[in-house]
N, C-alpha and C positions, 0 to 999 in steps of 0.2 A: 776618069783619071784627073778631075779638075783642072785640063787645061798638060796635063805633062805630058810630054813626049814620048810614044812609046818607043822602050829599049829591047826591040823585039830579037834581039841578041845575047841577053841577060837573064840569067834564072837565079832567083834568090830562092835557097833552101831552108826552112825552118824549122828547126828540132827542140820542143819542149823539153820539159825539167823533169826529176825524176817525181813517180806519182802524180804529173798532171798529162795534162790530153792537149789536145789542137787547139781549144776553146783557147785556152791559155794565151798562146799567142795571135789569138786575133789581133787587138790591136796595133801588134809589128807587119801581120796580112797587108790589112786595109790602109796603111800608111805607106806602104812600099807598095803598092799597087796605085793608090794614087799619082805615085813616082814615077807610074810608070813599067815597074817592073814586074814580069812575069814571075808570078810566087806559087813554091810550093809546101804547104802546110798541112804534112801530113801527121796521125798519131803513130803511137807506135808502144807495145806493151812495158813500160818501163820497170816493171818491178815481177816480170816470170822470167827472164834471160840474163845471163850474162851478159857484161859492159860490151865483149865484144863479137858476141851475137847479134845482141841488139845493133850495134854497129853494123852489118855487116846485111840485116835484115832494112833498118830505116833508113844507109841512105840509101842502098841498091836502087829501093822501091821510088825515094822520091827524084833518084836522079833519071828515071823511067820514062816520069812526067816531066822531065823541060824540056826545052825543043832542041830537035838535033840540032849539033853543031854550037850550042848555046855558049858562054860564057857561065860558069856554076861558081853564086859565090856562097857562103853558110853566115845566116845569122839564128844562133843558139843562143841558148836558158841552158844553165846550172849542168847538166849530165849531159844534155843536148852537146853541148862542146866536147867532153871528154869521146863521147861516141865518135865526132867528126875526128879528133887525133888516133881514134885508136883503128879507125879505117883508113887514115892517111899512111899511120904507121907500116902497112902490106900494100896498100894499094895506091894508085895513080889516077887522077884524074883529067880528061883531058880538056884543055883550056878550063884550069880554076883559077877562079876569080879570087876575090879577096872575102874575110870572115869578121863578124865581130860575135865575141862573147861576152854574153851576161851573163855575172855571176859565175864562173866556174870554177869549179874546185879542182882548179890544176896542179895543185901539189896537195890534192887530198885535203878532208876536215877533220879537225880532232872532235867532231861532235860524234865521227865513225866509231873513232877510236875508242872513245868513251863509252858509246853505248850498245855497239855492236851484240856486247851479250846480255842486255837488257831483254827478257822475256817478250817477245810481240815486235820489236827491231826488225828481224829479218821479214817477218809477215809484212811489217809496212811500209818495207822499203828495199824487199827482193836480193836475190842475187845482186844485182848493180850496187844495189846501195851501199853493201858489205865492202864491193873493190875500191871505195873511194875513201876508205883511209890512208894515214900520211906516213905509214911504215913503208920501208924499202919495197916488201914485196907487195905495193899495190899499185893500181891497174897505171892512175897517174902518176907514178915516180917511175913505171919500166918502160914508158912512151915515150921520153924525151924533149926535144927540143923541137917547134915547129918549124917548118922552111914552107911557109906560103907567106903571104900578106896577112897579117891577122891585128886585129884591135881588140882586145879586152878593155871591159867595163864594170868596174867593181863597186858595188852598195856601198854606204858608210852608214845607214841606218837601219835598226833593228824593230822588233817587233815581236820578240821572242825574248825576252832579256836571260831566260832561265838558260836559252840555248848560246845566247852570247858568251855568260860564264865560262861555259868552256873555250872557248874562244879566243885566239889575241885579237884583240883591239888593231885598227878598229876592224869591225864586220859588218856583218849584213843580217844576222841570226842564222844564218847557216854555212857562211866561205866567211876569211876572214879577208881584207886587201891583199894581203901580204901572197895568201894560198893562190888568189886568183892569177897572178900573174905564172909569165912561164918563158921558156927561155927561147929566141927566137923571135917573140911579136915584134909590132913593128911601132905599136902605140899603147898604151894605157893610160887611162884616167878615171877618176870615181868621182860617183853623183851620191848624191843622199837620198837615196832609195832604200827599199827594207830587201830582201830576197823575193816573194813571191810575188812584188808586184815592179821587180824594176822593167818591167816589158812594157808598161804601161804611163809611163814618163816622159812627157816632152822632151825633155831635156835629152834622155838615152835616145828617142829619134829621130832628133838635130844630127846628135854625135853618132849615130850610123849611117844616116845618108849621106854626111861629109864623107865618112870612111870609103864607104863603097866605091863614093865618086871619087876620091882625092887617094887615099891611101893612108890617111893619116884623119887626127881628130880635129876640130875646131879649135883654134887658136881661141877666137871669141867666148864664150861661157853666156848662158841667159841669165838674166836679174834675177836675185833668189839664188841664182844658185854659188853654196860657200864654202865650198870642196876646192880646192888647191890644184891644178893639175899636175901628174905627175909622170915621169918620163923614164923607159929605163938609157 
């Protein structure tokens, strides 16, 4: 734990993006364990179930594994958050802690929209990946508004340019800022990250350890970084 303090009262939950695995978020693991915290980093099939199956299945299973009595907070990737709403949505948890998301497409992406009936679409990107367009009846517009502690943190750079296109400015190549936010949080800000790799950014975990600890993000920003903070 390099010296931190263990918070042997604390369970950080980790839930990957849609079409990737645990691997993924290793680097948020081994960071937040450093911290100290008790982390669970489980996969989970993101592209054979519905958004809220899959909910319903990944976090059961990882709130399994943290210690009775714990403190349960969620740090999510891209689908990973929308799963956490759409089982907050029916269900209760007791003593939740606070969440941050990266990258989520909480009001849906028009990349869904777009491509949904793209031949090989639903193959690479499952049931879930269909619900996360930005029409009334999807999975993220009929969830609502959240009521825990939550931080969102949204990319402003791309890597995908073709997928940007469809996209309002600014994005990440896959959520745009604007999609990521949602009503309820409690903080947002964006880093110049692409999508598949903002898990792996200094910068994003400065800005979630402050969260977790404080409730809120860094007032401070690291050198380099030229993102603006922004507040709802």
């Amino acid at each position: 734990m390099n010296g931190a303090q263990a918070k042997t009262d604390e369970c950080v939950i980790l839930l990957h993006g849609l079409a990737r695995t645990a691997a993924s978020m290793q680097p948020l693991e081994q960071m937040l364990e450093s911290a100290g915290y008790h982390v669970v980093n489980r996969g989970y099939p993101s592209r054979k179930e519905t958004v809220d199956l899959l909910a319903m299945q990944a976090v059961e299973a990882a709130l399994a594994e943290c210690q009775s009595g714990a403190r349960v907070h969620f740090v999510t990737h891209s689908l990973g958050g929308i799963l956490v709403r759409a089982y907050l949505h029916t269900k209760r948890i007791n003593r939740l802690g606070r969440g941050v998301m990266l990258a989520p497409p909480n009001q849906g992406s028009e990349v869904v929209d777009t491509l949904r009936s793209v031949p090989g679409f639903s193959v690479v990107n499952g049931p879930a990946g269909l619900e996360l367009g930005t029409d009334a009846d999807s999975v993220p517009a009929r969830l609502g508004p959240v009521d825990f502690e939550l931080g969102v943190v949204a990319g402003t750079r791309s890597v995908n340019l073709l997928l940007s296109l469809l996209l309002p400015n600014p994005d990440d190549g896959k959520v745009s800022v604007e999609s990521a936010r949602v009503a309820g949080m409690a903080d947002f800000v964006t880093v110049p990250s692409p999508h598949p790799f903002i898990m792996r950014s200094k910068l994003v975990h400065a800005h979630i350890l402050h969260f977790l600890g404080h409730g809120r993000f860094a007032q401070r920003t690291e050198a380099g970084d030229s993102e603006a903070r922004e507040h709802e």
